[in-house]
C-alpha positions as CSV (number, residue, x, y, z in Angstrom):
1,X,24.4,134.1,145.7
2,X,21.9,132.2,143.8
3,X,21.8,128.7,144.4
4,X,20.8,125.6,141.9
5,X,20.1,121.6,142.7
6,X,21.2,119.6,139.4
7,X,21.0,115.8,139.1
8,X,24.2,114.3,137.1
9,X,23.4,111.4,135.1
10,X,27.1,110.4,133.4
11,X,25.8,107.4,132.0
12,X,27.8,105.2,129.9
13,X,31.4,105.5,128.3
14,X,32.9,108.8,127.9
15,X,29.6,110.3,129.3
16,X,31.1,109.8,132.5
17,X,34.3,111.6,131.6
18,X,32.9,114.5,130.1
19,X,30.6,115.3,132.9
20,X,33.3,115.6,135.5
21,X,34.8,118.6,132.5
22,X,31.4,120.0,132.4
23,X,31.0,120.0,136.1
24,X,34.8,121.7,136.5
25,X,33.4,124.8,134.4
26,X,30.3,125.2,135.6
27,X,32.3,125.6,139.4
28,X,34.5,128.1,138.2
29,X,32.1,130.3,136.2
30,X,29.7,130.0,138.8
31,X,32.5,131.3,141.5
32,X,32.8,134.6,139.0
33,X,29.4,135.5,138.9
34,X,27.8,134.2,142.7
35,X,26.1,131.2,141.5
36,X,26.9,127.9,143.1
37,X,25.6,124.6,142.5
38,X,24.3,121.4,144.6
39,X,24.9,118.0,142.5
40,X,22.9,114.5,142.8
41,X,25.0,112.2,140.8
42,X,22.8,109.1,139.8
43,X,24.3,105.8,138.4
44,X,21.2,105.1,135.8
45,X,22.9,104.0,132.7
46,X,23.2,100.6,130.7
47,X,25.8,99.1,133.7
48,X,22.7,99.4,135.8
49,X,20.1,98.0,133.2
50,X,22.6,94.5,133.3
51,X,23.0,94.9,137.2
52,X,19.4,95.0,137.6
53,X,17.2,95.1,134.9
54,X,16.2,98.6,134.4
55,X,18.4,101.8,133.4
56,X,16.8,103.5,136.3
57,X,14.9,103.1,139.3
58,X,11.2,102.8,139.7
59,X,11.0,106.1,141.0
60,X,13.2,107.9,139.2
61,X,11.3,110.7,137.9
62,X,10.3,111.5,141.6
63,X,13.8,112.1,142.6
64,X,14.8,114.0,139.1
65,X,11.5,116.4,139.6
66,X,13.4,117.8,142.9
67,X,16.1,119.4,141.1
68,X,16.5,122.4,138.9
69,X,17.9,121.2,136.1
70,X,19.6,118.1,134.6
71,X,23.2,116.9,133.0
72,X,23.3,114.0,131.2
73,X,26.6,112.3,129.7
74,X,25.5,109.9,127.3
75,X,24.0,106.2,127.4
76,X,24.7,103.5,125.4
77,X,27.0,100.1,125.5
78,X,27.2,97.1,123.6
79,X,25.0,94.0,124.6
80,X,22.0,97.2,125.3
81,X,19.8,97.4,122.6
82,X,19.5,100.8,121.9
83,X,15.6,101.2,122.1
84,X,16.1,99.6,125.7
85,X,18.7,102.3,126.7
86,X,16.5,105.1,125.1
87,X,13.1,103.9,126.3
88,X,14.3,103.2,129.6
89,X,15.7,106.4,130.9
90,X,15.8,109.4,128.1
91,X,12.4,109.3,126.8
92,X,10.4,109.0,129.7
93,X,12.7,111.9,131.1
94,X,11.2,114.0,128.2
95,X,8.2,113.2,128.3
96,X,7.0,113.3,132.3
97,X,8.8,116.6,132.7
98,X,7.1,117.8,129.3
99,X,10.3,118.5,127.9
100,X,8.8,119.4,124.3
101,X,11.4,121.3,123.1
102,X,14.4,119.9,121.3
103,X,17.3,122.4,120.7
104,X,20.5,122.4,119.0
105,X,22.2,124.9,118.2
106,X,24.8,124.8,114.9
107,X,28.4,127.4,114.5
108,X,31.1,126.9,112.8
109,X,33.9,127.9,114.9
110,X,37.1,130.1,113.7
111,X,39.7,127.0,114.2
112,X,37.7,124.5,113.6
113,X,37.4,123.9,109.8
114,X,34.2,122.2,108.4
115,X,34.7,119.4,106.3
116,X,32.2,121.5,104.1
117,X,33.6,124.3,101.6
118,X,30.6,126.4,101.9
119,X,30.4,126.7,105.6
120,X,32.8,129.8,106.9
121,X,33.3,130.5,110.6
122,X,31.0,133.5,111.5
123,X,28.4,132.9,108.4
124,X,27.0,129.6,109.9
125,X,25.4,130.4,113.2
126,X,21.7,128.7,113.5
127,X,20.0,126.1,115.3
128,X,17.6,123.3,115.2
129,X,14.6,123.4,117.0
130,X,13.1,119.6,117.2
131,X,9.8,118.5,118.2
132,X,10.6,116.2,121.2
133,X,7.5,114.3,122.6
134,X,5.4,112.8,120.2
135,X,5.2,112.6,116.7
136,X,7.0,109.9,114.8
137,X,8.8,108.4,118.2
138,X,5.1,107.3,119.3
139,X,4.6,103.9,121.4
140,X,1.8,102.9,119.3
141,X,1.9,99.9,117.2
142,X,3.2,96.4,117.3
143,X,4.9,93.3,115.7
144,X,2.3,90.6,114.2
145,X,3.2,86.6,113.3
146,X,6.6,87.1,114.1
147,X,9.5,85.1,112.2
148,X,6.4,83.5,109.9
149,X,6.6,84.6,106.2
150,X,3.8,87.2,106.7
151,X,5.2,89.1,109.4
152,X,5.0,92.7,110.1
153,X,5.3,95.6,111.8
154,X,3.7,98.9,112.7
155,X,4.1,102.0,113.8
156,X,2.0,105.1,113.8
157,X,3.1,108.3,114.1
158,X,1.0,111.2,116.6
159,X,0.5,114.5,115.9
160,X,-1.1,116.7,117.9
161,X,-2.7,120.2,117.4
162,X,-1.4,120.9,121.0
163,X,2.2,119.5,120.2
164,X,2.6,120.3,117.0
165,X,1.7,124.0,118.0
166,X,3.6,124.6,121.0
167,X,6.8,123.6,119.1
168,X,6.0,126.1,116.3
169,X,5.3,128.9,118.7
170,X,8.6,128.3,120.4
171,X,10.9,128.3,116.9
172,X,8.7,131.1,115.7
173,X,9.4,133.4,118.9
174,X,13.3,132.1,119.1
175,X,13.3,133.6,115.3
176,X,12.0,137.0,116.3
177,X,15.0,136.9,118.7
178,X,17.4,136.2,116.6
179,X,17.7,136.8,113.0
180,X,14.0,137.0,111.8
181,X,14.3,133.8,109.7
182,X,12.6,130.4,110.1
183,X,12.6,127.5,107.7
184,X,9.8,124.2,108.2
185,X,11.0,120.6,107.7
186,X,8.3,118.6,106.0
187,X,7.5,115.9,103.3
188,X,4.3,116.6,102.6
189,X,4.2,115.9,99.0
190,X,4.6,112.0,100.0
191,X,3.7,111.8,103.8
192,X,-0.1,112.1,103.0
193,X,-1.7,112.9,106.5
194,X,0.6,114.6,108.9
195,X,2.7,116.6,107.1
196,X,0.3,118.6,105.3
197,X,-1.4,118.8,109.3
198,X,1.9,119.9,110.3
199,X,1.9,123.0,106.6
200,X,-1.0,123.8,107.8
201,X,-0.1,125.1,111.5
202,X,2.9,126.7,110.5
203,X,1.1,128.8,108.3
204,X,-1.2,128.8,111.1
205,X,1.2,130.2,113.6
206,X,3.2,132.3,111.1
207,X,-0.1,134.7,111.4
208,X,1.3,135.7,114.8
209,X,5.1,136.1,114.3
210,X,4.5,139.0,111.1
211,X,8.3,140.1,111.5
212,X,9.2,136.2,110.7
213,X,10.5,135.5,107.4
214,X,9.5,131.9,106.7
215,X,9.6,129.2,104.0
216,X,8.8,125.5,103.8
217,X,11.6,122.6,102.7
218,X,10.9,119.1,101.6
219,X,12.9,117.1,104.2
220,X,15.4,115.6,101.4
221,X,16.4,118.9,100.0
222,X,16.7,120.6,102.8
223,X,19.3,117.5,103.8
224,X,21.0,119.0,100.4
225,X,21.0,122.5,101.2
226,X,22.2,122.1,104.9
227,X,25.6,121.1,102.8
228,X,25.6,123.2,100.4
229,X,24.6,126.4,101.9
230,X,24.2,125.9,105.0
231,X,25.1,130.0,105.9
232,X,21.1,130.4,104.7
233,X,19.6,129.3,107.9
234,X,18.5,130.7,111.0
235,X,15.9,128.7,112.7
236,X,14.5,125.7,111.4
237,X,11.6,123.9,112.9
238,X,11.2,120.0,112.1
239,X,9.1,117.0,113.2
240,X,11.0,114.5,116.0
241,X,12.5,112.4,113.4
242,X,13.2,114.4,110.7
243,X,14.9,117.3,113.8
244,X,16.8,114.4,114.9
245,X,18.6,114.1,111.7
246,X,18.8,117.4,110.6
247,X,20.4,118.4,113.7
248,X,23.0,115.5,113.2
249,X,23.6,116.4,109.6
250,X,24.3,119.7,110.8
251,X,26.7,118.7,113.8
252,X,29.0,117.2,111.2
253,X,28.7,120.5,109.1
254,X,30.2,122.5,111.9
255,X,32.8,120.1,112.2
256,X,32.2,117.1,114.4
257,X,29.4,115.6,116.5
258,X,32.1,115.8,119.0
259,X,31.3,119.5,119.8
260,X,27.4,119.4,119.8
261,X,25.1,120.5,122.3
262,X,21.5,120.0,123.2
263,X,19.3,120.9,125.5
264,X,15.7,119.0,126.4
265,X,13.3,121.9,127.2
266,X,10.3,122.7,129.2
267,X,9.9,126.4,128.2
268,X,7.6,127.2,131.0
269,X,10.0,126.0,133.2
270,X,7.2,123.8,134.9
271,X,9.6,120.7,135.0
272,X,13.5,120.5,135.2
273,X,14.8,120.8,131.6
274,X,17.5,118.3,130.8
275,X,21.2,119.3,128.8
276,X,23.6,116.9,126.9
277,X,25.9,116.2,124.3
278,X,24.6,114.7,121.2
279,X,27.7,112.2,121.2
280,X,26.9,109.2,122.0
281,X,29.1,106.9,124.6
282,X,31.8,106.0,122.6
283,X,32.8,102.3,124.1
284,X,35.5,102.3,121.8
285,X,37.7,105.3,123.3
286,X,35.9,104.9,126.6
287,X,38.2,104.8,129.7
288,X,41.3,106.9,127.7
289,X,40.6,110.3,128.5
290,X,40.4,111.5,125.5
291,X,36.9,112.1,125.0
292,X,36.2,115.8,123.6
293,X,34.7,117.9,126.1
294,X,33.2,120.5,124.0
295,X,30.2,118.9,123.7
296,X,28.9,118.5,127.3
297,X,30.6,122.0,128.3
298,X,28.7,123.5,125.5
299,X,25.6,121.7,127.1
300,X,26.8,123.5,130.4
301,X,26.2,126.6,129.2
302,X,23.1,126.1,127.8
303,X,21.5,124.8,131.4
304,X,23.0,128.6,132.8
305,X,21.2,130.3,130.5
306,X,17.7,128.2,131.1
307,X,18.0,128.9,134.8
308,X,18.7,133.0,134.2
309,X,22.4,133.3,133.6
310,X,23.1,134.1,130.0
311,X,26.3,136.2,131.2
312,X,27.8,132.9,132.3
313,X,26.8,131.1,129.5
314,X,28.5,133.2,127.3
315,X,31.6,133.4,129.2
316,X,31.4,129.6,128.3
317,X,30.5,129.7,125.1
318,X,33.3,132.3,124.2
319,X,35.9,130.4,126.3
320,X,35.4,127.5,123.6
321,X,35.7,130.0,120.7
322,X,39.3,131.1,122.1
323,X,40.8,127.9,122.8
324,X,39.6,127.0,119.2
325,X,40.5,130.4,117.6
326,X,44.2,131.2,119.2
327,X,45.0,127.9,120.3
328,X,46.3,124.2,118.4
329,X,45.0,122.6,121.8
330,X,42.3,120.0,120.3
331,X,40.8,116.6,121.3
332,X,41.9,113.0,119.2
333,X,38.5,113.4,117.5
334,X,39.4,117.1,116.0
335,X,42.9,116.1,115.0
336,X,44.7,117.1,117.8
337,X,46.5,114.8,120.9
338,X,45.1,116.6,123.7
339,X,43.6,114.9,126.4
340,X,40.2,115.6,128.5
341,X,41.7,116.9,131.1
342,X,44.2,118.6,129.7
343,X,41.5,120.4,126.5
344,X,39.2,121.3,130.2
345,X,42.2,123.1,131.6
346,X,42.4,125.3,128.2
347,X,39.2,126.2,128.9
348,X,39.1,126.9,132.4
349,X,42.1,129.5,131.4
350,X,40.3,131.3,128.8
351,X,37.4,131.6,130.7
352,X,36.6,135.5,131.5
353,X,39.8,136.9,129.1
C-alpha cells in the first residue's frame, strides 16, 4: 500500500460540493490500485475571512507544508473583494511552497461539443503551462492622492532570469514528452522591457530542447487563433497574466469552464503542490447540488499523477471520457439535469471498464 496526507481546502460555494465528488473517486481508485489517503479538511475560505478577519490562520502554511499534496474547491463570495480572497489564502499558497508552475490542460471531449466549429473531439488535446509566481501579479506598487483629481496607481511587473527560466525549462521538457510542439505567449512589440526579456530566454532555452518545434505569438492573436484553430497547439508557455487568460479562453473552447482542471506545481516536489478547478464558487447555484464535478475530479487525477500514480489518473481521466462519450448523463451547466451526486455516481461506475 502506499499511503498519502492531503489537506482539503473546499472553500466557498460549490467548492465545497465538489470536493466531497473529488474525494469519492480518489477512495475508490485508490482501493483498485493499493493507495489510500489521509485527509485534513481546513475551513479557510471567505466565511472565515468575515468570522475573523483573515481567510486563514497565521500559521497556515506550517500546517499545509505537512502534507503531500493539496485540494482546493474554490474561494470566493460576495461582500469579499476578490484580491482579499486571492491574496489571503491562494497566492501565498503558491508562492511559500514555490509552486511556479501553472498547468492546465485543454481536450475536447467526444460528447461534449465545443461551442467552437473548428475544435473536434480527439484533434484538440494541449495544455497551458502558466508562469505562477511572479511576473505581472507582483506586490509592488501603490495608490497615490487617492479620490483627488490627480490620483494614480502603479503596478510593476517582476521578471526574473530565475523565474522566467524555470518556467520555460518545464513547458520545454513537457513538449519533448508530448508532441514536440511549443508555442510562447508574448507582446513584445508593445510591452517594451519584459517581453522582449522574456523572447530572449525562450530562444535561450530552445538551445537545449533541439527536438522542440517552437514559434512565438503576439498575445492578441494568439487569443484569435486559440478559436479558430485551436487543434494547432501542443504546449504553450505564457507569462502569469497573459497564462491566466489564455487558459480560460481555452476552457470555454473545450466546452465549459465547468470541466477545467489545474494544478499549482512544485516540479521538484520540494513543497506540496496544490490541485483545483478553475471554476470559481458559484454563489448563485451554491447549496443545489448541481455543481459540475468534472472539474475538481479532473483536478483529482492530476494530484495522482504528481505523487507517482499515472495508472490511476488515467483511470480517472478516461472514466470522464465515457460518461461523456456513451452516456446523456450531464450537469445543469453542460445542458443536462443531472445532479452532483448523481453525475459522481456515473463516474464511479465507469471507472476501470
Amino acid at each position: 500500500m502506499t499511503h498519502h496526507s492531503i489537506a482539503l481546502i473546499p472553500g466557498d460555494g460549490i467548492g465545497t460540493e465538489v470536493l466531497p465528488a473529488a474525494r469519492e473517486v480518489l477512495d475508490t481508485v485508490g482501493r483498485r490500485h493499493g493507495i489510500t489517503f489521509r485527509y485534513t479538511e481546513f475551513d479557510w475560505s471567505c466565511a472565515r475571512y468575515l468570522r475573523l478577519g483573515s481567510m486563514m490562520p497565521e500559521d497556515g502554511l506550517e500546517q499545509l507544508g505537512a502534507h503531500d499534496a493539496i485540494l482546493l474547491g474554490a474561494v470566493g463570495y460576495p461582500g469579499v473583494p476578490d484580491h482579499v480572497s486571492l491574496w489571503g489564502l491562494l497566492i501565498p499558497i503558491r508562492r511559500a511552497f514555490h509552486q511556479y508552475v501553472n498547468l492546465r490542460p485543454i481536450r475536447v471531449f467526444e460528447g461534449l461539443p465545443s461551442p467552437v466549429r473548428a475544435a473536434a473531439p480527439g484533434e484538440v488535446d494541449f495544455v497551458v503551462v502558466r508562469e505562477n509566481t511572479e511576473g505581472e501579479y507582483s506586490e509592488i506598487g501603490g495608490r497615490m492622492n487617492r479620490g483627488a483629481p490627480d490620483e494614480m496607481a502603479v503596478q510593476q511587473a517582476v521578471f526574473t532570469r530565475a523565474g522566467v527560466t524555470r518556467v520555460l525549462d518545464y513547458a520545454f521538457g513537457l513538449a519533448e514528452r508530448r508532441g514536440g510542439r511549443l508555442t510562447s505567449a508574448t507582446k513584445s512589440n508593445g510591452i517594451v522591457h519584459t517581453m522582449p526579456f522574456w523572447d530572449e530566454l525562450v530562444a535561450e532555452r530552445s538551445a537545449g530542447h533541439p527536438s522542440v518545434d517552437w514559434d512565438q505569438e503576439h498575445i492578441d492573436a494568439l487569443a484569435a487563433k486559440f478559436v479558430l484553430d485551436p487543434a494547432r497547439f501542443d504546449v504553450v508557455v505564457a507569462s502569469n497574466l497573459f497564462g491566466d487568460i489564455l487558459s480560460d479562453l481555452a476552457a470555454a473552447v473545450a466546452g465549459g469552464i465547468g470541466i477545467a482542471p489545474s494544478a499549482n506545481l512544485n516540479p521538484q516536489g520540494a513543497y506540496p503542490s496544490m490541485f483545483e478547478p478553475v471554476h470559481g464558487s458559484a454563489p448563485d447555484i451554491a447549496g443545489q447540488g448541481v455543481a459540475n464535478p468534472i472539474g475538481a475530479i479532473w483536478s483529482a487525477a492530476m494530484m495522482l499523477d504528481h505523487l507517482g500514480h499515472p495508472g490511476a489518473a488515467a483511470e480517472i481521466t478516461g472514466a470522464i471520457a465515457r460518461v461523456l462519450a456513451t452516456t446523456s448523463v450531464r450537469t445543469r451547466d453542460l445542458g443536462g439535469s443531472a445532479s452532483t451526486a448523481a453525475f459522481t455516481a456515473e463516474i464511479l461506475r465507469h471507472l476501470g471498464s
